[in-house]
Structure formats: structure tokens, C-alpha cells
C-alpha positions as CSV (number, residue, x, y, z in Angstrom):
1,X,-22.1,13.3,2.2
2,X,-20.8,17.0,1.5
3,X,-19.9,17.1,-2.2
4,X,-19.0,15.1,-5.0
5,X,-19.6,11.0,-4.4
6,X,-17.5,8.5,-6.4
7,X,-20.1,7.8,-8.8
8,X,-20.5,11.9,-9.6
9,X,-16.8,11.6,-11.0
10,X,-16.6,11.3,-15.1
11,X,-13.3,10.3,-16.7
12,X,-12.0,13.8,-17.5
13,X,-11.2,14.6,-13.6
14,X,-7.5,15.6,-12.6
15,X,-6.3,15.7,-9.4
16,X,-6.1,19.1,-9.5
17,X,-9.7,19.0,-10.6
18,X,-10.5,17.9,-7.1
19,X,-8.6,19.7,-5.4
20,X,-9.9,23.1,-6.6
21,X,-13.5,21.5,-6.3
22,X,-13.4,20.8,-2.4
23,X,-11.4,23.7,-1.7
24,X,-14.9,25.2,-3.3
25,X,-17.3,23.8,-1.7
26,X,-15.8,23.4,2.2
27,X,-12.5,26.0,2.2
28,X,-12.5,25.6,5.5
29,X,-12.5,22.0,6.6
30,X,-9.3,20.4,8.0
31,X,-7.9,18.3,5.5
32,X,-4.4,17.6,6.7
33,X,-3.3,17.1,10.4
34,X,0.5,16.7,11.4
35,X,1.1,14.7,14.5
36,X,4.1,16.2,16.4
37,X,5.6,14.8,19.7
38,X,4.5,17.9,21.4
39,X,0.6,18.7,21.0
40,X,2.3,22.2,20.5
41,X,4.2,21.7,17.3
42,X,0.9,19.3,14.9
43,X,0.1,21.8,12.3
44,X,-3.2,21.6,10.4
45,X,-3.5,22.9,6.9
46,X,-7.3,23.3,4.7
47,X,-8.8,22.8,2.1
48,X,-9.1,26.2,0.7
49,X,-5.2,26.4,2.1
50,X,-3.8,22.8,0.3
51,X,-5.6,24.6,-2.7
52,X,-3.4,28.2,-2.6
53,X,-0.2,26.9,-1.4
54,X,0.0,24.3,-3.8
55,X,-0.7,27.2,-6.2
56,X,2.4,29.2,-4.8
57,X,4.2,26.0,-4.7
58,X,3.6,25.0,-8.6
59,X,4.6,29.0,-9.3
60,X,7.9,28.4,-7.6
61,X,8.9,25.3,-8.9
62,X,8.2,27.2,-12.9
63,X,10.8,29.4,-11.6
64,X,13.0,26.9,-11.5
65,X,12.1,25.5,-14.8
66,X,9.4,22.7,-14.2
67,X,7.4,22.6,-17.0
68,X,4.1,20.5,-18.2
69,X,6.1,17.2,-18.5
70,X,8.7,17.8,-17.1
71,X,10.0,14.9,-15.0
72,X,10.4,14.9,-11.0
73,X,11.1,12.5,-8.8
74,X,10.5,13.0,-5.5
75,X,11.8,11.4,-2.1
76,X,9.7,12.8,0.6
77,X,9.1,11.7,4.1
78,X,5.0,11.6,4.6
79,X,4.4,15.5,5.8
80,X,2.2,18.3,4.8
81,X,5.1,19.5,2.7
82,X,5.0,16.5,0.6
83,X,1.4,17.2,0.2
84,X,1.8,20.3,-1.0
85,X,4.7,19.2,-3.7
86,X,2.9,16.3,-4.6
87,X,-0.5,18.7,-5.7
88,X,1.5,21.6,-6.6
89,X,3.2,19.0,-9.2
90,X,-0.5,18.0,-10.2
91,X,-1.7,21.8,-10.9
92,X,1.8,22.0,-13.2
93,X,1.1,18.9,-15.2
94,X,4.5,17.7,-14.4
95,X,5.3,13.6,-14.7
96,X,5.4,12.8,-11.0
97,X,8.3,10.2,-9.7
98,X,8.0,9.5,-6.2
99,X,10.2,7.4,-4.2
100,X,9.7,5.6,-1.1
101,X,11.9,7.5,1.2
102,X,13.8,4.7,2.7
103,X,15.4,3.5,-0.3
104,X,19.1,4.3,-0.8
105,X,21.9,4.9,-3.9
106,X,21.1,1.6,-5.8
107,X,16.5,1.9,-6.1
108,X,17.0,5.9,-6.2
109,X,20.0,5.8,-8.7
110,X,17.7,2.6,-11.0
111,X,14.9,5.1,-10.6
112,X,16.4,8.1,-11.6
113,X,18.2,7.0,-14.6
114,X,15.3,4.6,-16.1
115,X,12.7,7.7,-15.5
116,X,15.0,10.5,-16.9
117,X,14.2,13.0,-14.0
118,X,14.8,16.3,-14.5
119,X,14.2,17.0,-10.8
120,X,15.0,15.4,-7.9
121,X,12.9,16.8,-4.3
122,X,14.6,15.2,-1.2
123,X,14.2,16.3,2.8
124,X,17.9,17.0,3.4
125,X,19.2,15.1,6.2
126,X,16.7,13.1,7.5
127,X,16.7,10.0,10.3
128,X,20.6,9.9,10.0
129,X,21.0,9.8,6.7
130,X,21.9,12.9,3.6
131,X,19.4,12.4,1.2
132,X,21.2,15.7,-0.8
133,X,24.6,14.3,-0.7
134,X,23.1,10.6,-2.0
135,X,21.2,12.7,-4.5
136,X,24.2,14.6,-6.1
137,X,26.4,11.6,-5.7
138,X,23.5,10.1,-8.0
139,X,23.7,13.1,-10.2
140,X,27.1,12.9,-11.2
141,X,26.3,9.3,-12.4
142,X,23.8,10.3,-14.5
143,X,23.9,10.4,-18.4
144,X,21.4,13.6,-18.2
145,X,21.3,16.9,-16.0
146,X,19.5,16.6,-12.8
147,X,18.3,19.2,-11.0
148,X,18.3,18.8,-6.7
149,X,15.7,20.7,-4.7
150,X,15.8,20.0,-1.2
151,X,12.2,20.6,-0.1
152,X,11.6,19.4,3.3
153,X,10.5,22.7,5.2
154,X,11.0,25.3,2.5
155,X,9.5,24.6,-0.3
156,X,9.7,27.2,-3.7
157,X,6.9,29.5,-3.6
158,X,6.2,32.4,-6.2
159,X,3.5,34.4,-7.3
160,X,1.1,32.3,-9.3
161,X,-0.2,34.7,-11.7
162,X,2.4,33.4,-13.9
163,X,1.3,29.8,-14.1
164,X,0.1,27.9,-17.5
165,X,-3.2,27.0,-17.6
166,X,-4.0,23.6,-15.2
167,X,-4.1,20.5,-16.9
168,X,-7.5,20.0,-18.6
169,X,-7.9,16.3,-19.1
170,X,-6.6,13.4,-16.7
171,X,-6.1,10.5,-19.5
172,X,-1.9,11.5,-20.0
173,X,0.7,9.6,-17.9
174,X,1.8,11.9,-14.9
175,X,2.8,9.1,-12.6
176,X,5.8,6.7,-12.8
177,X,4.9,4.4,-9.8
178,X,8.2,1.7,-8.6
179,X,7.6,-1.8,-7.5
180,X,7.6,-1.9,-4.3
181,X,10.7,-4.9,-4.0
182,X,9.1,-8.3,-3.2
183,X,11.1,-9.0,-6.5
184,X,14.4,-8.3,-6.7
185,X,13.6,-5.9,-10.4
186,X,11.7,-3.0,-9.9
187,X,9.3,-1.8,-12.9
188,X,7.9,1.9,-13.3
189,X,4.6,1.9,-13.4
190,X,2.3,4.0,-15.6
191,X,-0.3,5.6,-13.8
192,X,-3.0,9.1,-14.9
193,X,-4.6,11.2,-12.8
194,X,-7.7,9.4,-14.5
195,X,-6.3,5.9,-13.0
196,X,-5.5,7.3,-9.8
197,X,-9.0,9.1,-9.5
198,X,-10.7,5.7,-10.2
199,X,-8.7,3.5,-7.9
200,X,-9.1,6.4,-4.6
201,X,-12.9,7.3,-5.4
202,X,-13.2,3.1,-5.2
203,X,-11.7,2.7,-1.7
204,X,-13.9,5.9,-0.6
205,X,-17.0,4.4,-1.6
206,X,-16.4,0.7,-0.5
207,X,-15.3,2.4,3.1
208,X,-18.5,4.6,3.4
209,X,-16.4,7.1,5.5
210,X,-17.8,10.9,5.9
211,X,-17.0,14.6,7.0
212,X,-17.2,13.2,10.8
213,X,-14.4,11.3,10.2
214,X,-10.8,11.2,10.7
215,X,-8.6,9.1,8.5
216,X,-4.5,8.5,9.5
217,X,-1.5,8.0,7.1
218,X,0.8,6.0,8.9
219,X,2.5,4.4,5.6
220,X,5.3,6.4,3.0
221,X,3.1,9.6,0.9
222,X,5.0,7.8,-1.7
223,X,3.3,4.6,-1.7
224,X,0.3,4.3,-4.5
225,X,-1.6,4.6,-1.5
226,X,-0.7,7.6,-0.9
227,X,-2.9,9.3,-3.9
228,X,-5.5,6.6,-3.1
229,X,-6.2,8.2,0.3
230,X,-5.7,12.4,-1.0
231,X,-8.4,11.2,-3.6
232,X,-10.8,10.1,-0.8
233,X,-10.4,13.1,1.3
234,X,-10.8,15.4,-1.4
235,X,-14.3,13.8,-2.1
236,X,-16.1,13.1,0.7
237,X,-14.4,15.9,2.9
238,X,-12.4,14.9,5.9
239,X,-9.0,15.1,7.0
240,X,-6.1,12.4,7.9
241,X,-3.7,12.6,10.4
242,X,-0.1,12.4,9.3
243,X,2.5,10.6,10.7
244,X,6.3,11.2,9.6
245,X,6.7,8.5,12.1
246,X,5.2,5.6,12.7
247,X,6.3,3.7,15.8
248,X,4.2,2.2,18.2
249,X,3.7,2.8,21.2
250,X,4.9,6.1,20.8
251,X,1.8,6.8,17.6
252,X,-1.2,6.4,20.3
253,X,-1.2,9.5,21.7
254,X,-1.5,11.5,18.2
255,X,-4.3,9.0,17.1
256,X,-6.1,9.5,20.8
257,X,-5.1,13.6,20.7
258,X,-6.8,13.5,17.6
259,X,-10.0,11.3,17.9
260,X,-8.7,9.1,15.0
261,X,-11.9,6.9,14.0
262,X,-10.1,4.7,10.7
263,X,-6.2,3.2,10.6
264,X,-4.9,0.7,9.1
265,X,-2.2,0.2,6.4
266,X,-1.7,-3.5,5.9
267,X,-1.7,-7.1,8.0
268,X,1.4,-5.4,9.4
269,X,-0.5,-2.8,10.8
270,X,-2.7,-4.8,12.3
271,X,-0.7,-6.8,14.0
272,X,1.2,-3.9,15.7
273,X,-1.8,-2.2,16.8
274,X,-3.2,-5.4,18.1
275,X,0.3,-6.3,20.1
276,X,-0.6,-2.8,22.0
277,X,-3.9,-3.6,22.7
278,X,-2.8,-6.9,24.6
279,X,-0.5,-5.1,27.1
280,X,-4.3,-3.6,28.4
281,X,-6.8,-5.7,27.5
282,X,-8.9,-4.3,29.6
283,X,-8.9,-1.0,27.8
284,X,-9.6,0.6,24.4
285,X,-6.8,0.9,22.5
286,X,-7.4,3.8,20.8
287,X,-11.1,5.1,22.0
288,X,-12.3,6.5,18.6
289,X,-11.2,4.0,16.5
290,X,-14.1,2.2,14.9
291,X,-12.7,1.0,11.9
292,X,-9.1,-0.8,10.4
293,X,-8.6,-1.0,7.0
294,X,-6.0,-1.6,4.5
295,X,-4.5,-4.2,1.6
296,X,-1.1,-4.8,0.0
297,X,-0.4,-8.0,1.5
298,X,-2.4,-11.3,2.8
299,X,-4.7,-11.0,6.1
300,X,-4.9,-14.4,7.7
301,X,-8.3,-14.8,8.8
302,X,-7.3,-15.3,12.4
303,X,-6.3,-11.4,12.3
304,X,-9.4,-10.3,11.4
305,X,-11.1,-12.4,14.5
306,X,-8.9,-11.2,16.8
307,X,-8.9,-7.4,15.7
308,X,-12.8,-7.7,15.9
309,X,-12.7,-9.5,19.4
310,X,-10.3,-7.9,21.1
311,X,-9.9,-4.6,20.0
312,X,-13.8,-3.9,19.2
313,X,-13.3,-2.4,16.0
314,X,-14.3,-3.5,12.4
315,X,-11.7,-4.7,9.6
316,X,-11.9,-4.2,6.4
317,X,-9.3,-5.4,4.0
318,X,-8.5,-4.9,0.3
319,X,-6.4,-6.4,-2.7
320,X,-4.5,-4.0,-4.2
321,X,-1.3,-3.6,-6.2
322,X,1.1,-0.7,-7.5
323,X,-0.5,-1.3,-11.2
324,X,-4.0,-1.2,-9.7
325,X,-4.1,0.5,-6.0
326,X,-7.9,-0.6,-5.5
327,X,-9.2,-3.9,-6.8
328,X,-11.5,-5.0,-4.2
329,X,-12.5,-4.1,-0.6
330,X,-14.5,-5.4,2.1
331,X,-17.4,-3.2,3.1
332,X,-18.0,-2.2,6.4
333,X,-21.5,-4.2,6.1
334,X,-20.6,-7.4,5.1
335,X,-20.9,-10.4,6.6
336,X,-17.9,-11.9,9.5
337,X,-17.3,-14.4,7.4
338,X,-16.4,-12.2,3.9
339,X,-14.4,-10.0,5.8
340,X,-12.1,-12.7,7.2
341,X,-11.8,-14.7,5.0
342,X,-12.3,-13.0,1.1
343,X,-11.1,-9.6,-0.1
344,X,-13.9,-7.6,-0.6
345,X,-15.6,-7.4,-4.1
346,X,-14.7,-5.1,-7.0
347,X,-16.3,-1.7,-7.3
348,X,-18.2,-1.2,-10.8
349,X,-15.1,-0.2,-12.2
350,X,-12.9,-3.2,-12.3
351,X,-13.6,-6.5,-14.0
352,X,-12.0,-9.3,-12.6
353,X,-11.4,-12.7,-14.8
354,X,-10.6,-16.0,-13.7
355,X,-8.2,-17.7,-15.7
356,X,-6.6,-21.1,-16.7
357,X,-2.9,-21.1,-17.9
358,X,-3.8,-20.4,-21.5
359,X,-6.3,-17.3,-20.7
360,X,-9.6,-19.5,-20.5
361,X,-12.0,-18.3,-17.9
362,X,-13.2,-20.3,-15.2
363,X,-16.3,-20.7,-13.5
364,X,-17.2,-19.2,-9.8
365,X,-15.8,-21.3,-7.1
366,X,-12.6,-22.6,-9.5
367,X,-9.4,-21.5,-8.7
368,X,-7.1,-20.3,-11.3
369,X,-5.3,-16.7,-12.0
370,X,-6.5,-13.6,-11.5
371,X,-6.6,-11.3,-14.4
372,X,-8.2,-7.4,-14.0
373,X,-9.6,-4.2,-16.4
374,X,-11.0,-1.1,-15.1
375,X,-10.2,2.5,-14.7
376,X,-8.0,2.1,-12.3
377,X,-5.2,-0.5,-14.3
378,X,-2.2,1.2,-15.1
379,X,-1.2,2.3,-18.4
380,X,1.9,0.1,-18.2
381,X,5.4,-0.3,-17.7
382,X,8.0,2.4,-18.5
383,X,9.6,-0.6,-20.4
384,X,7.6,-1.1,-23.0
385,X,9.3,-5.0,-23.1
386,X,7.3,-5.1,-19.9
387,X,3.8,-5.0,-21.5
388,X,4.0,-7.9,-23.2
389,X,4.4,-10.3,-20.1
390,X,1.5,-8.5,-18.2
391,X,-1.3,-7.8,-20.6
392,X,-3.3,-10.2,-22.5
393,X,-5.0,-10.5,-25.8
394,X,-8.3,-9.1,-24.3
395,X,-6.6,-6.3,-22.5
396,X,-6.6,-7.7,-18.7
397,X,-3.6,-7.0,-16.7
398,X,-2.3,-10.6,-15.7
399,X,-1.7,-10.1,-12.0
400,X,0.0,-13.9,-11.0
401,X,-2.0,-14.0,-8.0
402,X,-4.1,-17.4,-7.7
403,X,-7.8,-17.1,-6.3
404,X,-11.6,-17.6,-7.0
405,X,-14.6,-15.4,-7.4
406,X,-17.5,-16.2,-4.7
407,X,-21.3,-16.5,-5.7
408,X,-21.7,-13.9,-3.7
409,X,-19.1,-12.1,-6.3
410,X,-16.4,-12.0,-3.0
411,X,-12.7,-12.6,-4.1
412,X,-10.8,-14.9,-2.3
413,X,-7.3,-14.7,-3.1
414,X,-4.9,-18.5,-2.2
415,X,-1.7,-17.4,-3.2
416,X,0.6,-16.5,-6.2
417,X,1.7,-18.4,-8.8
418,X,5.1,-18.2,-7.7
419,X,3.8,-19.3,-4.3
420,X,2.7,-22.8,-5.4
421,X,5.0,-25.3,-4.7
422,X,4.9,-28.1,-6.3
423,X,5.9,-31.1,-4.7
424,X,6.1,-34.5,-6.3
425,X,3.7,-33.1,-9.0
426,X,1.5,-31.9,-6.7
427,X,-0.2,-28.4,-6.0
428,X,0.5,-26.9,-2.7
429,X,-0.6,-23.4,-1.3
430,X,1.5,-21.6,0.4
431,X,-0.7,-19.4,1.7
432,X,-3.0,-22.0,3.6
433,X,-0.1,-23.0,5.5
434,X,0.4,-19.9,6.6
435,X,-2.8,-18.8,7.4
436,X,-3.3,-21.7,10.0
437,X,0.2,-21.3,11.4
438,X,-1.2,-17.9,11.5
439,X,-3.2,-19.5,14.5
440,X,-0.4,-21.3,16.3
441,X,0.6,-19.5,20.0
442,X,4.1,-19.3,19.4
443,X,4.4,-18.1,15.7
444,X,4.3,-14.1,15.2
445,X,4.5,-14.1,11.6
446,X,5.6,-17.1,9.0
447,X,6.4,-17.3,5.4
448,X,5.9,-20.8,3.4
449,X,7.9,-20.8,0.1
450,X,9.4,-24.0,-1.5
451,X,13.2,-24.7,-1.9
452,X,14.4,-27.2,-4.5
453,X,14.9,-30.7,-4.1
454,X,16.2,-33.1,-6.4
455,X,13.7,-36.1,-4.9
456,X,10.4,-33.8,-4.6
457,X,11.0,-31.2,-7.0
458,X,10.5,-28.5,-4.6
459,X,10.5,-29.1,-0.7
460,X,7.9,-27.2,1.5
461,X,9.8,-25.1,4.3
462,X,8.2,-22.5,6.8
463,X,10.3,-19.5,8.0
464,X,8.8,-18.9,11.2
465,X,9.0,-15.3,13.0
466,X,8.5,-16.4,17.0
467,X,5.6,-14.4,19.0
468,X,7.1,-12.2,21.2
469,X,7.3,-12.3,25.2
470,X,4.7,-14.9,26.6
471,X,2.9,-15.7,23.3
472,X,0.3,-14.1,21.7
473,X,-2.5,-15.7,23.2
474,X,-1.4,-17.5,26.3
475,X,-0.3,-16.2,29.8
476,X,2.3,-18.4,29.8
477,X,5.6,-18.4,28.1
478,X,5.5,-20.4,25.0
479,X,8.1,-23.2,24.1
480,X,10.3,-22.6,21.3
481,X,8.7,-23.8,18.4
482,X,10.3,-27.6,16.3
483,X,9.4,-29.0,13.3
484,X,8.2,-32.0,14.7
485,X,5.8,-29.7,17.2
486,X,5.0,-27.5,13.9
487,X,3.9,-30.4,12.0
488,X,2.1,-32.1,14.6
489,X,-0.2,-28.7,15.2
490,X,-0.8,-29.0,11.4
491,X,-2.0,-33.0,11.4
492,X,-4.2,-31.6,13.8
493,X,-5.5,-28.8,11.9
494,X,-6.6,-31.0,9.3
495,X,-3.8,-30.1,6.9
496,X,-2.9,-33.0,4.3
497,X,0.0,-34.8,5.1
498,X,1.6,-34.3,1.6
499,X,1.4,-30.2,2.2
500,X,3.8,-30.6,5.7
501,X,6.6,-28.6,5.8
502,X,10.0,-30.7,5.8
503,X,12.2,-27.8,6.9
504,X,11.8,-24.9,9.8
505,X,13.9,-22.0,10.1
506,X,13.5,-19.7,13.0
507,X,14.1,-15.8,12.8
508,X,14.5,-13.0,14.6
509,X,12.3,-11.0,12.1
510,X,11.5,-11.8,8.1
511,X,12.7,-9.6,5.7
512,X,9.9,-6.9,4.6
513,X,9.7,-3.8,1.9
514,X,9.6,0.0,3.4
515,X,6.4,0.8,2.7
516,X,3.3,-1.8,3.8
517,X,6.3,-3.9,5.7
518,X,5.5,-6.8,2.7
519,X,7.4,-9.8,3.4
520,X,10.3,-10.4,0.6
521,X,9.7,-14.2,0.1
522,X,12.7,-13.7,-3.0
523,X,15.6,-12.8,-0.1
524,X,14.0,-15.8,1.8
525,X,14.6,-18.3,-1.3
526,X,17.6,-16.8,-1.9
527,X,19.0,-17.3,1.9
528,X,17.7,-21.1,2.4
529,X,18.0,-22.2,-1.4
């Protein structure tokens, strides 16, 4: 590999740090590729170029007053431009804010006010909808002064001779992260450069990529992931295509144009890129690929079969979270069975505890909660209230997710704590009913969450999202699916009769988050309830 390796990195590294490192060592390397429509409008930008603009960029934006500190949120569409704010924002030692662009007056107005922002960056008019006029109407609001820069195309530039001194240690808070919405209360999130470092040099080593490669960022810049990705092209040295866009099938031809070899995002992802590949079975979907990866939401072992089989590819999935973007991540080299159905194990970085209730841990094998500390565990909540609820006696971030640690040291994650329904007094997973109606022909997507009833406590009902068309793995057109056909399938699958589901609902499509297309179980509980 050309350059520094994940395990070269000590805990002093910025991102700015890296950024003036690569831009040393391979100026002239692709690092950032913008699909267009036209082959005649992608734009590439290098390393030594992401290094100098950002430069010019960070000079302008001290014209306009941003200082070391200084607050600015950003809501940025993913582009080279946002790149370049992003970094330029990094070299200043300014507290980054970023927000994910589909968000409207009620998240960006919470997030402005909570954060204090200074600075607000927005892309203008952009898919039908005035992000200035939303951001002054904001403004006006506000108990503070907010400053509105629309940086879409143009961003500031200035001569950098001017600039402070970079920031020389990565261990203060620059990044105020938001929640991404599967609750209905957002939380900022306290993140470093130090944090975000550790969490992207994680996912660069358990993925193994290289300078042949070519990466894709299909999700929102503004996503946690976003860093997590810049962090592993800066050290090992390849670019990602860029995608302001992502629709499919309109998306193949900029990952073909541009030999694409790793996608991904989340199950979502997947799922959609799979769905192509059976309209021509008989034909590579996308001939470079050789690899899917991505986290941020449960991958029913079924997908990762049928990704393998069908598409010829590899899958690789991670746990993640917006207080710790890499936890754990399946290796390239592991076994079938790991990568369908664990999580990957934790890089040397994180330790992960198994937990009863009252903070006890538990052996391998025993399910309980999953508690985490590393480098890459955020510094907090901008609430300090927050804290409290999340960290433990021992310093472990307590994540409410329910799973069990593997011999082998694999995670395997079975649900969340809020996804345990309890019926009658008993336990019940949500997330193995899903997974094996995860299986079923004629379901596309399903969500298991529990409703209350005043005989059982809480009753166990399945929100079904119908497979498109002729089913997803028959040639004839599937039957619309019934509870009574539903529960029969699940008898047969071996599923205890105490876990059946006593209520179906049918929907067009389940409501999901803007950026990894999460599925909000809250709206769910709150529609049916």
C-alpha cells in the first residue's frame, strides 16, 4: 500500500493532517470523481488539488470571519464542493455542523439553534426546493446572528497566505454530528478529528482496499460516513466516485464509465442494486464491481446469499452508529457464514462489553446489551443531560442494541432493546422475525415492532413492504400476502408459536431516514398504536 496504513496513525492526527500528508506523497492521484449525466460534464479533482483549494477555500471563508471555533453548519448536497468546504473547514479549526441535505425548517431550525451556528453553507435552490430562503427564514428565528453562505458552485476563495497556523492536535471537538431520526429527538453528537480518524482508518483496514481501487459515495457527504470514507481515501490512496444523485437504474452507467470496484451504503443499497441485477440475470451488473459493503442498519442473512449468488460479488457489512461510525466489519476473508450472519469483529481500537441490565458482563455466546470504548466513541452529547443516560460507570458508551460476541470474537447483533417485545412476559426478537420473512417470495422489506395490548402486554405485528412485480425470486406473480399465509410460512420455518405475529399491515413503502434509507420503526408505532 502507498503511504501511511491505519496502524502508522498516532492519536495526534487531524484531518487536515492527512490531507497535507497524501497530497505529499501522491499529488497527483485522483481522489475525487463527479458522476455527471453526460460523460462530458464528471469533473475529477487530486490530491495535491483537494490539498490547495481547500487552502483557498479556508482563506476565503477568514474573510468572512470564520475563525478557529467558530461554528458552521453546513447543508450540502454530496459534490466536490462539499469536499472542499468540509476540509477547508478542517485546515481552519472551525466546529463543523453538517446537516443531511434533505432535512427541512423543523431538523435545520433544532440544529441551528441547539448548535449556535455562526454560519450556515447551503446549495441554493436545489431539487425544487430554496435552501437560502428556508435558511434566512431560519435566521430570523434565531436568538443569535447567523451568517448564510450559499456555496454550492462558488465557493469563497482568497489568498491563503493569511491563514492561522492549522490545527496542531486532533483531541478538541470540531464535529457536532445529528441523529439520524429513527427517534423522533435528535441529539448532537460530539465527535474530533481524533475520533473520526480512528473510526475511518478502522473501516480502511477491515476492507483491505488499495490504490487500484475505486470506491463510490452514493449516501449524504453529511452522514458520519461521510468522514469515515475521506479518512480511507486519504490513507491508502484511491479515489471515490460521487454521486449527487443516487437513483437506480439511472447510477449504472457512472459506476460502469468509471470501473467502480466497491459500493455499498447499507441493506438498502443492496437491495436496490440487487433488484437491477434481476431484470438481467444473465449479465454482470456492474462488471468491476467486486465488492459491497456498508452498515447503519440490519442485513438479513438472506441478502448477503443472494448478493454473493447472484450478483458474484462479495459483502461485507458493519455495525456502526453516529456516536461510533466503525465498530465492527466483516473482512473480505472471512468465512460465508460470518459475513451473513455476524457483523464483522472490532478493529484493535474498540472494546466491546456484553452486558446484563445492571452493567454485569456476560460470557461469549450470552445475549445481553452491547456496551463500546475505543477511539472512535464520541465525546458526547451537545446536552450534557445526555451523557448521563449513555455512558456508564466504566466509561462504555451504552448503545441499546442487544447481541452476543462469537468465540471466534464475531458480533452478532439480535435486535435493540426497544425492539424486544414482550409478550405475556416473554422475550421476543424482533429482528428474527424479520430476518426469515426476509426470505419469504412476496415480502420486499418488513418491520416487526410490538403494539400494546391490554391481554399480552404487547402484541407482535409485522408491517410488510410487498416485493415488487412478479416476486423476488419466482417467475410467477406472487399472491398478495395474509396473516394466516404469513404465519403459516413462519410454523414452517421453525419459528415458536408464541413469537407469531397477530397483526399484518401491508404498505406501499415503510417509512425510512434520508441518509442510509433506515427504517423509522417510531412513525410505525406511532401509526398502528
Amino acid at each position: 500500500m502507498t503511504g501511511s496504513t491505519a496502524q502508522e496513525l498516532d492519536g495526534t492526527a487531524t484531518l487536515w493532517g492527512l490531507v497535507a500528508r497524501r497530497a505529499a506523497l501522491t499529488p497527483d492521484a485522483p481522489v475525487l470523481i463527479q458522476s455527471a449525466d453526460e460523460p462530458a460534464d464528471d469533473r475529477r479533482l487530486t490530491f495535491g488539488e483537494l490539498r490547495d483549494r481547500a487552502e483557498r477555500v479556508a482563506a476565503g471563508l477568514y474573510e468572512l470571519g470564520v475563525r478557529p471555533g467558530s461554528v458552521v453548519a453546513w447543508q450540502l448536497p454530496t459534490r466536490i464542493e462539499t469536499v472542499l468546504l468540509s476540509v477547508a473547514l478542517a485546515r481552519l479549526g472551525a466546529v463543523q455542523s453538517p446537516v443531511i441535505p434533505f432535512y427541512r425548517d423543523r431538523e435545520v431550525g433544532f440544529a441551528l439553534r441547539e448548535s449556535r451556528a455562526g454560519f450556515f453553507a447551503v446549495p441554493g435552490e436545489w431539487r425544487s426546493f430554496d435552501h437560502t430562503a428556508m435558511a434566512h427564514r431560519l435566521a430570523s428565528a434565531l436568538p443569535h446572528h447567523l451568517v448564510v453562505i450559499e456555496a454550492y458552485e462558488n465557493l469563497p476563495d482568497a489568498d491563503p497566505s493569511a491563514l492561522p497556523p492549522p490545527p496542531a492536535e486532533g483531541t478538541t471537538v470540531r464535529w457536532i454530528y445529528w441523529t439520524s431520526g429513527t427517534t423522533s429527538d435528535p441529539k448532537g453528537v460530539l465527535h474530533t478529528d481524533r475520533s473520526l480518524v480512528a473510526g475511518g482508518s478502522c473501516l480502511a483496514h477491515a476492507l483491505r482496499l488499495g490504490p487500484d481501487d475505486i470506491g463510490s459515495i452514493a449516501f449524504p457527504f453529511a452522514h458520519i460516513g461521510g468522514p469515515d470514507y475521506l479518512v480511507m481515501l486519504l490513507l491508502y490512496g484511491f479515489p471515490a466516485v460521487l454521486f449527487e444523485k443516487f437513483a437506480l437504474p439511472d447510477a449504472l452507467d457512472g459506476y460502469r464509465r468509471h470501473g467502480v470496484t466497491t459500493a455499498g451504503g447499507s441493506t438498502a443499497f443492496y437491495s436496490m442494486f440487487l433488484a437491477e441485477q434481476r431484470k438481467a440475470p444473465g449479465r454482470k451488473l456492474i462488471p468491476s464491481l467486486r465488492l459491497l459493503a456498508g452498515g447503519g442498519a440490519a442485513k438479513p442473512p438472506e441478502i448477503y446469499h443472494a448478493v454473493v449468488r447472484e450478483m458474484g460479488v462479495q459483502l461485507t457489512h458493519g455495525y456502526g452508529m453516529t456516536e461510533v461510525p466503525m465498530i465492527t466489519m466483516g473482512a473480505p476473508d472471512d468465512s460465508a457464514e460470518n459475513l451473513a450472519t455476524t457483523e464483522g469483529r472490532p478493529p484493535p481500537g474498540i472494546e466491546i462489553r456484553i452486558t446484563d441490565e445492571e452493567g454485569k458482563p456476560l460470557p461469549a455466546g450470552t445475549d445481553g446489551e452491547v456496551r463500546l470504548r475505543g477511539e472512535a466513541v464520541c465525546r458526547g452529547y451537545l446536552n450534557p443531560d445526555q451523557n448521563a443516560e449513555v455512558f456508564d460507570a466504566d466509561g462504555f458508551l451504552v448503545t441499546g442494541d442487544v447481541g452476543h460476541l462469537t468465540a471466534s470474537g464475531h458480533l452478532v447483533l439480535t435486535g435493540r432493546l426497544k425492539d424486544i417485545i414482550i409478550r405475556k412476559g416473554e422475550n421476543i426478537s424482533a429482528r428474527e422475525i424479520e430476518d426469515l420473512l426476509h426470505r419469504h417470495p412476496a415480502v420486499g422489506d418488513v418491520a416487526v415492532i410490538g403494539l400494546p395490548d391490554q391481554a399480552r402486554g404487547e402484541r407482535v405485528c409485522a408491517v410488510v413492504e410487498q416485493a415488487a412485480g412478479s416476486g423476488a425470486r419466482t417467475a410467477e406473480p406472487t399472491p398478495e400476502l395474509t396473516l394466516e399465509s404469513m404465519t403459516s410460512y413462519l410454523r414452517a420455518e421453525g419459528l415458536s408459536v408464541h413469537k407469531l405475529p397477530e397483526q399484518l399491515e401491508l404498505v406501499e413503502a415503510l417509512p425510512r431516514n434520508d441518509a442510509l434509507r433506515k427504517v423509522l420503526k417510531y412513525k410505525l408505532r406511532e401509526r398502528y398504536t
